[in-house]
PyMOL Python script that loads the backbone (N, CA, C, O; Angstrom):
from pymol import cmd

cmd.read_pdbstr("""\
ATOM      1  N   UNK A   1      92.471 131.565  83.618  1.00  0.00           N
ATOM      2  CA  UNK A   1      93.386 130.518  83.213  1.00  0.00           C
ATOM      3  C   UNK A   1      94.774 130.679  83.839  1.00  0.00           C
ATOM      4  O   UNK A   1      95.483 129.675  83.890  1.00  0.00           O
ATOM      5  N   UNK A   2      95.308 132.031  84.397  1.00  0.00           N
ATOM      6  CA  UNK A   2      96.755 132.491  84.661  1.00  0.00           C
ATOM      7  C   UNK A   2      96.593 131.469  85.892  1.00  0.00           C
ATOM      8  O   UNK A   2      97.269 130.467  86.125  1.00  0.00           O
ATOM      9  N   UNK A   3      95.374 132.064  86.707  1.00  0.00           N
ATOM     10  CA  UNK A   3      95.570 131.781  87.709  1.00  0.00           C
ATOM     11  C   UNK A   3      95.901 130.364  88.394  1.00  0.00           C
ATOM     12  O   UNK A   3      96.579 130.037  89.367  1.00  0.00           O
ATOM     13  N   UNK A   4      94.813 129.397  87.085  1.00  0.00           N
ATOM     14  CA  UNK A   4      94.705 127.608  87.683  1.00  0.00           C
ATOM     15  C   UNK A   4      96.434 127.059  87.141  1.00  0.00           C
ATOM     16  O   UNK A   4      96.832 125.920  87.388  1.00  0.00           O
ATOM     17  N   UNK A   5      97.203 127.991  86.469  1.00  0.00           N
ATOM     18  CA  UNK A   5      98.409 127.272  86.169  1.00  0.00           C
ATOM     19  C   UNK A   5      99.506 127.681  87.458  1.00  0.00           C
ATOM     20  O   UNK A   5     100.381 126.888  87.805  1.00  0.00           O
ATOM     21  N   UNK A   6      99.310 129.129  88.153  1.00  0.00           N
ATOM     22  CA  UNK A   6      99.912 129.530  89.221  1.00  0.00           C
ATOM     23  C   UNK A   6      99.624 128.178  90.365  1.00  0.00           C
ATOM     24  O   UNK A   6     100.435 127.766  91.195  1.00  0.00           O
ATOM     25  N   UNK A   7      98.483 127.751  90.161  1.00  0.00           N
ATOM     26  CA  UNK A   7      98.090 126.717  91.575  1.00  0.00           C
ATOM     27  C   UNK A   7      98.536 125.295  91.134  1.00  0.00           C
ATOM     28  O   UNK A   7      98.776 124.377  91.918  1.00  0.00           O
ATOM     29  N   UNK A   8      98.628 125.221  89.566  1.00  0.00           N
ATOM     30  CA  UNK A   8      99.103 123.763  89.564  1.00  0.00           C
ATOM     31  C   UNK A   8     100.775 123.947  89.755  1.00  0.00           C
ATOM     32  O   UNK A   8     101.430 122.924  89.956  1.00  0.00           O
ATOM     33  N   UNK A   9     101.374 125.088  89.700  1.00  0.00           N
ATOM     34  CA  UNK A   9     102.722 125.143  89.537  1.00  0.00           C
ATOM     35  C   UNK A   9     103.044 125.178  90.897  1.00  0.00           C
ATOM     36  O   UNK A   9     103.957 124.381  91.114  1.00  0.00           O
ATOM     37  N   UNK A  10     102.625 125.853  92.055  1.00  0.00           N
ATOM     38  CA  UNK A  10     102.409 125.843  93.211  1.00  0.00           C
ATOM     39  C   UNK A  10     102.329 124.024  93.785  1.00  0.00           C
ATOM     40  O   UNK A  10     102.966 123.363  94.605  1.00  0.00           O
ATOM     41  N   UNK A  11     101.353 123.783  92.977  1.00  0.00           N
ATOM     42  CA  UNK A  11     101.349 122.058  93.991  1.00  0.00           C
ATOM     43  C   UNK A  11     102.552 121.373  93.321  1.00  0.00           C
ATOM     44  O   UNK A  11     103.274 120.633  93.991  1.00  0.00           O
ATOM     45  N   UNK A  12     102.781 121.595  92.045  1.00  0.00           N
ATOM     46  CA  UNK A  12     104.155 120.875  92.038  1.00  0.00           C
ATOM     47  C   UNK A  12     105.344 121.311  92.528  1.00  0.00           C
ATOM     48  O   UNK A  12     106.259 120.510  92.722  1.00  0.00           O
ATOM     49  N   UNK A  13     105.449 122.361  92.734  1.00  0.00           N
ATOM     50  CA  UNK A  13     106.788 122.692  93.809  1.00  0.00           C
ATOM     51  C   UNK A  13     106.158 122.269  95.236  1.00  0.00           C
ATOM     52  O   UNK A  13     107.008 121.664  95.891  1.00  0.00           O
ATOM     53  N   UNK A  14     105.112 122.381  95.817  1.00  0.00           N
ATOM     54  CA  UNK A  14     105.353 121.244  96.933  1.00  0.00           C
ATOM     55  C   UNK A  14     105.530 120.048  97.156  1.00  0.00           C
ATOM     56  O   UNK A  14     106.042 119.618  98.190  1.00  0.00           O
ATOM     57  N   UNK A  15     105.014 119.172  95.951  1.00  0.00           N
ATOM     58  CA  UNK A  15     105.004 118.123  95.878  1.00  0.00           C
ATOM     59  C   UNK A  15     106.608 117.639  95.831  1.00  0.00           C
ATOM     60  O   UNK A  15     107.109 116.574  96.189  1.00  0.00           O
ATOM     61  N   UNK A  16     107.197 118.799  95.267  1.00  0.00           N
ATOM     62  CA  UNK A  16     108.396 118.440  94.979  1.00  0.00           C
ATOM     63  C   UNK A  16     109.619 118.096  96.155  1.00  0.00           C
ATOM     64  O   UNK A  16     110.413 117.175  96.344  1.00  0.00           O
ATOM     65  N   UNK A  17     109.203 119.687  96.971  1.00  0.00           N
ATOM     66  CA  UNK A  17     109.580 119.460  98.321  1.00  0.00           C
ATOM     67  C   UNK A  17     109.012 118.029  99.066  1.00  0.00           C
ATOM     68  O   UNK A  17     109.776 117.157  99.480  1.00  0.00           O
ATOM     69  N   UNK A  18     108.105 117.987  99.121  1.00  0.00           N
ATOM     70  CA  UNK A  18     107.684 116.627  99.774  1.00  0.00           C
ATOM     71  C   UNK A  18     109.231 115.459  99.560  1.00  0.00           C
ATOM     72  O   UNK A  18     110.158 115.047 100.257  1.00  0.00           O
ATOM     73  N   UNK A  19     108.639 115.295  97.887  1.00  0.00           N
ATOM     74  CA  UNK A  19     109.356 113.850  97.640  1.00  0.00           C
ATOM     75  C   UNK A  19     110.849 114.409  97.879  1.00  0.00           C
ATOM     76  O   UNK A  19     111.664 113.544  97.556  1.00  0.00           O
ATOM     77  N   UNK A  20     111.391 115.463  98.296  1.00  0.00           N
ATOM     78  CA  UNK A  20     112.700 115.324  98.345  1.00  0.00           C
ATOM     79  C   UNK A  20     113.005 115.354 100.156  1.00  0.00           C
ATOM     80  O   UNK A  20     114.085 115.413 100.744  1.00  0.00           O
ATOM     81  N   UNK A  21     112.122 115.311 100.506  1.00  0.00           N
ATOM     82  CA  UNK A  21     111.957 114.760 101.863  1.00  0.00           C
ATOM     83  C   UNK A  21     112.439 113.422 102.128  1.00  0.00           C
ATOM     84  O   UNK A  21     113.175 113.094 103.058  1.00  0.00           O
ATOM     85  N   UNK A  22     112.017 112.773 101.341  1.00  0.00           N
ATOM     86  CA  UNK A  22     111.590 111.250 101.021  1.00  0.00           C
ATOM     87  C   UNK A  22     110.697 110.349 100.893  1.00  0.00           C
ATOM     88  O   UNK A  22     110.692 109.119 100.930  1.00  0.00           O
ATOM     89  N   UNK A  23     109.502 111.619 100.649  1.00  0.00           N
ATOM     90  CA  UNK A  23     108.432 110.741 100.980  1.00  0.00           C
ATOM     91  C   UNK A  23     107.991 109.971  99.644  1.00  0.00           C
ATOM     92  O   UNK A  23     108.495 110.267  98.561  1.00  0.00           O
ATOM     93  N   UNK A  24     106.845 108.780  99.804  1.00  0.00           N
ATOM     94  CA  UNK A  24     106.874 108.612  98.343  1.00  0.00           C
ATOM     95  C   UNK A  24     105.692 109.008  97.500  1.00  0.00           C
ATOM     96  O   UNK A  24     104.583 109.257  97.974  1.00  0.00           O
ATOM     97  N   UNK A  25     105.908 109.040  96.590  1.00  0.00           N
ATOM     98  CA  UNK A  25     105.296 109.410  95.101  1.00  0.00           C
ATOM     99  C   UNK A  25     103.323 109.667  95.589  1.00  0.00           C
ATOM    100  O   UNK A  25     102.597 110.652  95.722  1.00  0.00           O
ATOM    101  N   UNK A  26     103.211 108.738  95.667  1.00  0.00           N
ATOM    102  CA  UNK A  26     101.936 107.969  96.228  1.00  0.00           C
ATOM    103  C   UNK A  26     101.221 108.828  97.526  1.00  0.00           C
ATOM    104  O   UNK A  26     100.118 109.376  97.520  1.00  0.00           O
ATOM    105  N   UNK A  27     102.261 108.759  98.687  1.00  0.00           N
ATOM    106  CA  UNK A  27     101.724 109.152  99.574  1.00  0.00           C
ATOM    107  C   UNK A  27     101.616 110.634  99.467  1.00  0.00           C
ATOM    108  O   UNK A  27     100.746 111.037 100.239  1.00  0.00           O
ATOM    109  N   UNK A  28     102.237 111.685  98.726  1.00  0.00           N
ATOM    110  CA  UNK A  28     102.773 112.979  98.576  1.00  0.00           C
ATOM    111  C   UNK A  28     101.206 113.300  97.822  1.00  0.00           C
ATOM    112  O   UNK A  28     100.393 114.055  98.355  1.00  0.00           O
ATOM    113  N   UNK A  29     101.020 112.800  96.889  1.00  0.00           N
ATOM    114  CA  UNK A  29      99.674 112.972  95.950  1.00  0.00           C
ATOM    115  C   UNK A  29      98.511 113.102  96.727  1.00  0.00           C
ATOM    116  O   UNK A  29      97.562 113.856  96.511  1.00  0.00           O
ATOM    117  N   UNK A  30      98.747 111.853  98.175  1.00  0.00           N
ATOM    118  CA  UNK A  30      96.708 111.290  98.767  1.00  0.00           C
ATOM    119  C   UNK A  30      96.791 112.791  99.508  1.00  0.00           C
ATOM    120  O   UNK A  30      95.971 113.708  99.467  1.00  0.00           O
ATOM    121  N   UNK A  31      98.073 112.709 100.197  1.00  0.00           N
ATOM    122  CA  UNK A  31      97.988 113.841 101.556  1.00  0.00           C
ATOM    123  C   UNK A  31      97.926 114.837 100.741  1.00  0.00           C
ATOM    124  O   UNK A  31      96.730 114.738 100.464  1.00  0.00           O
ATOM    125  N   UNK A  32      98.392 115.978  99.968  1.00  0.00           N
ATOM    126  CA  UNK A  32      98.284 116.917  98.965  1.00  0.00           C
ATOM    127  C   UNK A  32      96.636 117.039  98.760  1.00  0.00           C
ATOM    128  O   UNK A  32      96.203 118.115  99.173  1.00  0.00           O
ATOM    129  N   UNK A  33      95.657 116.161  98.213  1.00  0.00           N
ATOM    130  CA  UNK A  33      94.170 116.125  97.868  1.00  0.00           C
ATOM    131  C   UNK A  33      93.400 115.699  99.190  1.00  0.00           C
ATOM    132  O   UNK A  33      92.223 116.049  99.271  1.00  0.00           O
ATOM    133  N   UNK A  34      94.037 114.874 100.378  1.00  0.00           N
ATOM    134  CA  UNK A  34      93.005 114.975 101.194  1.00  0.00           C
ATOM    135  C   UNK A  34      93.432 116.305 101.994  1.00  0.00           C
ATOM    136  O   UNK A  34      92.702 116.340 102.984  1.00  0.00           O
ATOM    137  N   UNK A  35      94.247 117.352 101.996  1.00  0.00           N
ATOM    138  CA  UNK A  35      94.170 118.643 102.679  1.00  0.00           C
ATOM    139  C   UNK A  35      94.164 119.971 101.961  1.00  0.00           C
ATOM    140  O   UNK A  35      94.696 120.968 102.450  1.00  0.00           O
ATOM    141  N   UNK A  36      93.573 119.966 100.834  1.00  0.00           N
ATOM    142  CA  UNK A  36      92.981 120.680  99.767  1.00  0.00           C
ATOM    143  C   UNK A  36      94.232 121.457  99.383  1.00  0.00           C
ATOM    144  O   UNK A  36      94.241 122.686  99.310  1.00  0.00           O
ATOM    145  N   UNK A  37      95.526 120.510  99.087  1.00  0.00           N
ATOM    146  CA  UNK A  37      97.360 121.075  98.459  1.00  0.00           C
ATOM    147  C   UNK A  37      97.536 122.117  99.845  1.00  0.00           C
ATOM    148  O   UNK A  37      98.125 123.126  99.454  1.00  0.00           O
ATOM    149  N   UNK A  38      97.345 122.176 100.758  1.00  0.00           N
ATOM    150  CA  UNK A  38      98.127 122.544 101.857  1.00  0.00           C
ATOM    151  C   UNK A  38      99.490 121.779 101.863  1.00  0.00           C
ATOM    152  O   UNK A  38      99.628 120.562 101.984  1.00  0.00           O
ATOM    153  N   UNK A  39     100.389 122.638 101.722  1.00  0.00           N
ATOM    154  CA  UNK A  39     101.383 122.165 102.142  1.00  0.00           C
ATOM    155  C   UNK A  39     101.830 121.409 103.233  1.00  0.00           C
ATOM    156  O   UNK A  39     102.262 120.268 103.395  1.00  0.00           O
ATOM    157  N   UNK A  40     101.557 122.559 104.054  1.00  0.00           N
ATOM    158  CA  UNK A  40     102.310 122.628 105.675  1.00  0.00           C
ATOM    159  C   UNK A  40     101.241 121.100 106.105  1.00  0.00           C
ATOM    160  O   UNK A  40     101.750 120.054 106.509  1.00  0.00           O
ATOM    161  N   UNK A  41     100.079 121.246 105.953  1.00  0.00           N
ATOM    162  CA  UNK A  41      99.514 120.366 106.676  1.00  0.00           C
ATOM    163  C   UNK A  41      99.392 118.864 106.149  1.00  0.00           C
ATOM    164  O   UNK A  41      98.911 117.924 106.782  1.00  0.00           O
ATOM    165  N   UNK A  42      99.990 118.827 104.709  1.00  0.00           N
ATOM    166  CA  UNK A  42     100.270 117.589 104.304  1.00  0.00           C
ATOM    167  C   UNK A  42     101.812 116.816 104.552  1.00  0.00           C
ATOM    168  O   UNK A  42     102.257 115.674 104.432  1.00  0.00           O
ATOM    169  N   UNK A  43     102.288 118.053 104.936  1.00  0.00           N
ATOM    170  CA  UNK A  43     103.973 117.805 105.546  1.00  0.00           C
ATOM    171  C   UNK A  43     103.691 117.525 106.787  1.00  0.00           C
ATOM    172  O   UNK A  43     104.420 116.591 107.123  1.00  0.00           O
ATOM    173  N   UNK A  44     103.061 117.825 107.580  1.00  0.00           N
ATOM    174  CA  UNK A  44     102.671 117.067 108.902  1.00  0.00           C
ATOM    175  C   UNK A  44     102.406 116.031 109.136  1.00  0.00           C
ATOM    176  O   UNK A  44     102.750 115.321 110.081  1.00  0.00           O
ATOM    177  N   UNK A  45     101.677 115.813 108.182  1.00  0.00           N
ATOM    178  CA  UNK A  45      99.944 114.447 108.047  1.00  0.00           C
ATOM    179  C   UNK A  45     101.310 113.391 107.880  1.00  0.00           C
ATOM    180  O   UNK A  45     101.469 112.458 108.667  1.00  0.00           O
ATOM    181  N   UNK A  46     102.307 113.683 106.704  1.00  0.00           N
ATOM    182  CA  UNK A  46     103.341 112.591 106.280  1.00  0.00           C
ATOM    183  C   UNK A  46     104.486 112.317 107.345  1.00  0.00           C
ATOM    184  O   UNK A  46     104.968 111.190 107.236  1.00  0.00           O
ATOM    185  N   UNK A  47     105.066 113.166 108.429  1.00  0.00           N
ATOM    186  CA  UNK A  47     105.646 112.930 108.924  1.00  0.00           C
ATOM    187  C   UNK A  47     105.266 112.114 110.260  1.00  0.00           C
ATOM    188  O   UNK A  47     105.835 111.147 110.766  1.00  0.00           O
ATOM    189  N   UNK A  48     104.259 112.735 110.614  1.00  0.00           N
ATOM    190  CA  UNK A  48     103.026 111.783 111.583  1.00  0.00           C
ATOM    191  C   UNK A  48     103.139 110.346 111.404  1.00  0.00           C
ATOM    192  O   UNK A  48     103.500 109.506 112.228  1.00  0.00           O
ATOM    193  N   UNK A  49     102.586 110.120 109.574  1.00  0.00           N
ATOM    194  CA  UNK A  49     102.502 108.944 109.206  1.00  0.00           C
ATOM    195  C   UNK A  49     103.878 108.152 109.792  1.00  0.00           C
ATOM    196  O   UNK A  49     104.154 107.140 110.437  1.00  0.00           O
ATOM    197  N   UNK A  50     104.387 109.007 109.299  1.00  0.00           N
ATOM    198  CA  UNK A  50     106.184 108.047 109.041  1.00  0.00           C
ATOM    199  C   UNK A  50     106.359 107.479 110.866  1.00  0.00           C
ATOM    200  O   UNK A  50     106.291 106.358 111.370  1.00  0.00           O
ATOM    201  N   UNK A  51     106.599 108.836 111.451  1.00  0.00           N
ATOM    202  CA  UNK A  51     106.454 108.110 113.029  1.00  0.00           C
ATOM    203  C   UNK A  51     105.759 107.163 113.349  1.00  0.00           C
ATOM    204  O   UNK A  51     106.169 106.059 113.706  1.00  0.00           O
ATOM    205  N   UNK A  52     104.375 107.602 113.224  1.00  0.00           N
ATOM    206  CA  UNK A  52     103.470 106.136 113.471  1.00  0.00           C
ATOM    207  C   UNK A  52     104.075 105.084 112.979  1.00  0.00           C
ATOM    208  O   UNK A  52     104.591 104.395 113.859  1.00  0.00           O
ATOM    209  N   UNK A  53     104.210 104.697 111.908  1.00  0.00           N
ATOM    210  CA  UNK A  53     104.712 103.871 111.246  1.00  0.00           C
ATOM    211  C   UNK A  53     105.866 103.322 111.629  1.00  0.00           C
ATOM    212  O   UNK A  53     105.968 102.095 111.652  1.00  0.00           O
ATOM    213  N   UNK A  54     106.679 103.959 111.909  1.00  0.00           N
ATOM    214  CA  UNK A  54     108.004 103.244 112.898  1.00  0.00           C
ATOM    215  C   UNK A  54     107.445 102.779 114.196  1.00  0.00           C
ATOM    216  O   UNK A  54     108.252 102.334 115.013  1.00  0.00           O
ATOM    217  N   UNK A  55     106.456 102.807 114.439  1.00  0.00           N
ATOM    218  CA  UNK A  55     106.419 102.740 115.890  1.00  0.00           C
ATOM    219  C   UNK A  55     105.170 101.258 115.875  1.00  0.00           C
ATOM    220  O   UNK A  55     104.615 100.772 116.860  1.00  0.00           O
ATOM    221  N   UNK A  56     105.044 100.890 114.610  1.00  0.00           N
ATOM    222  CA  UNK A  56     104.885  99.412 114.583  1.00  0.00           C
ATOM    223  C   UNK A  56     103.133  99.544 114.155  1.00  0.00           C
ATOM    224  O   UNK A  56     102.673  98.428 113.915  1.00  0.00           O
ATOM    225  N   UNK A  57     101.919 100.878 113.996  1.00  0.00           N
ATOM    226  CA  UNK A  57     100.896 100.991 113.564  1.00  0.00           C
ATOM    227  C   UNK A  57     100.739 100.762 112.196  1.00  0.00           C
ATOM    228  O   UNK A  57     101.513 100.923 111.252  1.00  0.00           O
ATOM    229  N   UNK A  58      99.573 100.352 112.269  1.00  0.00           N
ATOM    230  CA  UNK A  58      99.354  99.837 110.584  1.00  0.00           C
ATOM    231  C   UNK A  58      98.976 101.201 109.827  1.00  0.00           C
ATOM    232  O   UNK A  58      98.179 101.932 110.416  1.00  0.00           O
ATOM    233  N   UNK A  59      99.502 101.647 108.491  1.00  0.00           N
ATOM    234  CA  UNK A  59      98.944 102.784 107.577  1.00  0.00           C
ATOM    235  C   UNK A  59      97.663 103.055 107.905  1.00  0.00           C
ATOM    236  O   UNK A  59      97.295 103.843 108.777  1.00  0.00           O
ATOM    237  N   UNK A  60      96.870 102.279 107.075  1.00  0.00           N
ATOM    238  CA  UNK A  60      95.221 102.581 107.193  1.00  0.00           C
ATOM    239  C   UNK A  60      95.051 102.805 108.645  1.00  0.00           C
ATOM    240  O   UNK A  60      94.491 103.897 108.745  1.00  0.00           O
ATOM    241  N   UNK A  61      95.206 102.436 109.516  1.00  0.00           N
ATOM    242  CA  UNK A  61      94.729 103.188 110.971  1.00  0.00           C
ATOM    243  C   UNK A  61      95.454 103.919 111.271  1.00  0.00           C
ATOM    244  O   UNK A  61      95.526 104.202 112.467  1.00  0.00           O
ATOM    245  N   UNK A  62      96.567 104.736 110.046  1.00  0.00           N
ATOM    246  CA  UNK A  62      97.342 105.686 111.165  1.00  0.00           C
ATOM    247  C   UNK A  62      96.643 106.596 110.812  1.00  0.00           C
ATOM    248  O   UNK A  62      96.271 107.424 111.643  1.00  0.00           O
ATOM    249  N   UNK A  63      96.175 106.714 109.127  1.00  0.00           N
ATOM    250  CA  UNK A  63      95.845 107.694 108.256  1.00  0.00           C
ATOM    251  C   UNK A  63      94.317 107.902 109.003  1.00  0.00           C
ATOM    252  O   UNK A  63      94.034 109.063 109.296  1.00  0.00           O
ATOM    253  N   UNK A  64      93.566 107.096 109.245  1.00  0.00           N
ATOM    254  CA  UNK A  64      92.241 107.145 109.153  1.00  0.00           C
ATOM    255  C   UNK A  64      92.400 107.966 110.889  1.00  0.00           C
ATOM    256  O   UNK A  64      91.609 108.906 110.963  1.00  0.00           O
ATOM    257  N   UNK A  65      93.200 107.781 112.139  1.00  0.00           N
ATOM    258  CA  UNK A  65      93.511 108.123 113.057  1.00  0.00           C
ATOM    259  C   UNK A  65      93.659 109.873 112.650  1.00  0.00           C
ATOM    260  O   UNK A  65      93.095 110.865 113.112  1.00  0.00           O
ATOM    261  N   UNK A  66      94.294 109.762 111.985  1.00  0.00           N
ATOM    262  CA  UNK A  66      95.362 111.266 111.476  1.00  0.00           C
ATOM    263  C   UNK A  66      94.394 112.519 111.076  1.00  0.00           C
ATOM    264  O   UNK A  66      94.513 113.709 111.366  1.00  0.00           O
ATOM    265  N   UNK A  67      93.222 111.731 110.181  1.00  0.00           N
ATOM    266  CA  UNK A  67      92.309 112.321 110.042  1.00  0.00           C
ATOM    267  C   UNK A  67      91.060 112.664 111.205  1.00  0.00           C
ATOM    268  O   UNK A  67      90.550 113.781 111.279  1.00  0.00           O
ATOM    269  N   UNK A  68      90.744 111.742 111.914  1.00  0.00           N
ATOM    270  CA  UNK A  68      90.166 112.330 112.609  1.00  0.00           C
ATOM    271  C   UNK A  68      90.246 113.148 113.528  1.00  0.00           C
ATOM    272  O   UNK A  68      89.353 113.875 113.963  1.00  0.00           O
ATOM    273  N   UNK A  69      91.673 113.033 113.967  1.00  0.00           N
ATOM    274  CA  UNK A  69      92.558 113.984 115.056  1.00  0.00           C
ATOM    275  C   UNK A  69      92.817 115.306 114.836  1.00  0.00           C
ATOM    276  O   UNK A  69      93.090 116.060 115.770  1.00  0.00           O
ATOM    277  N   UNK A  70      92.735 115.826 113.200  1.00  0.00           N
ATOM    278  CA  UNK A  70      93.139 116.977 112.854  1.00  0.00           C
ATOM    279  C   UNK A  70      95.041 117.045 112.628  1.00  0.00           C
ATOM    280  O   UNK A  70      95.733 118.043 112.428  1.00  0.00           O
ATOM    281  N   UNK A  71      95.330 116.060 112.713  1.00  0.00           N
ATOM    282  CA  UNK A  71      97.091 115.874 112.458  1.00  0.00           C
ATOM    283  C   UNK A  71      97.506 116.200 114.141  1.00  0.00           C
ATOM    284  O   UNK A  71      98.695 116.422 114.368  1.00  0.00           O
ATOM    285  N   UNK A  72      96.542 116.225 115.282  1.00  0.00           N
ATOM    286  CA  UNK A  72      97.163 116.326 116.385  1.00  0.00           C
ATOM    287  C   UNK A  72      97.862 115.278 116.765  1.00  0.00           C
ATOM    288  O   UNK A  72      97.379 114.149 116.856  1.00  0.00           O
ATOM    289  N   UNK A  73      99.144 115.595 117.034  1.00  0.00           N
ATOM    290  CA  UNK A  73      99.984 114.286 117.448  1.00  0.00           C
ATOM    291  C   UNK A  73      99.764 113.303 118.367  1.00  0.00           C
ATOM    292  O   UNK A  73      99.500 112.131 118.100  1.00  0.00           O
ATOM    293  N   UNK A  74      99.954 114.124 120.208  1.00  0.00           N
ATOM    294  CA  UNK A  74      98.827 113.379 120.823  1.00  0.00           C
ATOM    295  C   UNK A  74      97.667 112.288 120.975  1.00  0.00           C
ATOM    296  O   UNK A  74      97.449 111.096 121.193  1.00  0.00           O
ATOM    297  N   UNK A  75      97.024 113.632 120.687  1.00  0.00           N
ATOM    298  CA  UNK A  75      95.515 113.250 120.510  1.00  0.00           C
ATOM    299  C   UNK A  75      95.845 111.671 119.858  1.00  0.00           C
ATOM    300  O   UNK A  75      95.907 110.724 120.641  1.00  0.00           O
ATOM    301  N   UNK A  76      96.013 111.498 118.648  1.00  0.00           N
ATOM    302  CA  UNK A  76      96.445 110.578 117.581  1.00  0.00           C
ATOM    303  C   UNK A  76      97.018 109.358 118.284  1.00  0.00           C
ATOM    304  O   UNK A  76      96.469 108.263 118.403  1.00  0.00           O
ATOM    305  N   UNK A  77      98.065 109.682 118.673  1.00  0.00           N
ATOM    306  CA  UNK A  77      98.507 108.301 119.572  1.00  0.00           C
ATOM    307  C   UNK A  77      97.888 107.818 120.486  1.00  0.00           C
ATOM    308  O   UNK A  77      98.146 106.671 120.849  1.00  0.00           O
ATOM    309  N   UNK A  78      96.793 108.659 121.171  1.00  0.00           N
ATOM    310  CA  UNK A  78      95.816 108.264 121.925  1.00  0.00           C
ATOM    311  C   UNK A  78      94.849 107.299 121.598  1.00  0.00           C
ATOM    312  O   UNK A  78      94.404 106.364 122.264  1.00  0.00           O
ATOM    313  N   UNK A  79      94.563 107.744 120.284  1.00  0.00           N
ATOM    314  CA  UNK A  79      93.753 106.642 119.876  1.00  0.00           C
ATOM    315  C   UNK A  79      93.848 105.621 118.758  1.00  0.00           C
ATOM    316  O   UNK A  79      92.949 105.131 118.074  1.00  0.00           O
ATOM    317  N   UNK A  80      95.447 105.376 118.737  1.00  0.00           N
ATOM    318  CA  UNK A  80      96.048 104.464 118.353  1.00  0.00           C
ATOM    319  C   UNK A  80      96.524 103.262 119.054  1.00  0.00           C
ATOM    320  O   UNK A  80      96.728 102.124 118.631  1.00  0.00           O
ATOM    321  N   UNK A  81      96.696 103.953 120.615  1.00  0.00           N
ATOM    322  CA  UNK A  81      96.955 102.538 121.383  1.00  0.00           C
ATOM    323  C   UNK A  81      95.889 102.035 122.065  1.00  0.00           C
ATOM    324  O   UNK A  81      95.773 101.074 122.825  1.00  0.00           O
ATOM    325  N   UNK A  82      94.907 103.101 121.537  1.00  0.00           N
ATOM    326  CA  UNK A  82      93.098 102.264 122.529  1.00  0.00           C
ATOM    327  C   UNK A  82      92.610 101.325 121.539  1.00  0.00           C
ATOM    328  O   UNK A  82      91.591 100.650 121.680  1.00  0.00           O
ATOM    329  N   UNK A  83      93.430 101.309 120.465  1.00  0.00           N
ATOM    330  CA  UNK A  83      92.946 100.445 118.835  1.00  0.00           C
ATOM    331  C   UNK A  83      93.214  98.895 119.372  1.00  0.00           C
ATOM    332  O   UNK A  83      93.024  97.939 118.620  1.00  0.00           O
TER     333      UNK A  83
END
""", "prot")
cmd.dss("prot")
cmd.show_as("cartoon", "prot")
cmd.util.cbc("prot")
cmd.orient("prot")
């Protein structure tokens, strides 16, 4: 029992970091559960997003991109502008 409260206390201090990033509420939660509460790699996945996203790609194909790429940046934009 010590232990599952160490890991929920753990995802809420990242989560926390996240949203004081700016990210929002919503997106901090999907990326957190689709990279099993990795931090680092849900802080990637979101900042990825955010670029993509300025750069005029729709969410659902950045995310669904993001995922198949492994969060490679590259790679990712590669097959965002063959979309």
């Amino acid at each position: 029992p010590g232990c599952l409260l160490l890991q929920f206390l753990s995802y809420l201090g990242a989560c926390d970091r996240l949203l004081k990033q700016g990210y929002e509420e919503g997106q901090v939660e999907e990326a957190m559960e689709m990279f099993q509460y990795s931090e680092k790699k849900a802080a990637e996945f979101l900042r990825l997003l955010a670029q993509f996203n300025d750069m005029g790609f729709q969410q659902h194909e950045i995310k669904e991109v993001l995922l198949l790429c492994g969060n490679q940046r590259e790679r990712a934009l590669e097959e965002l502008v063959m979309k």
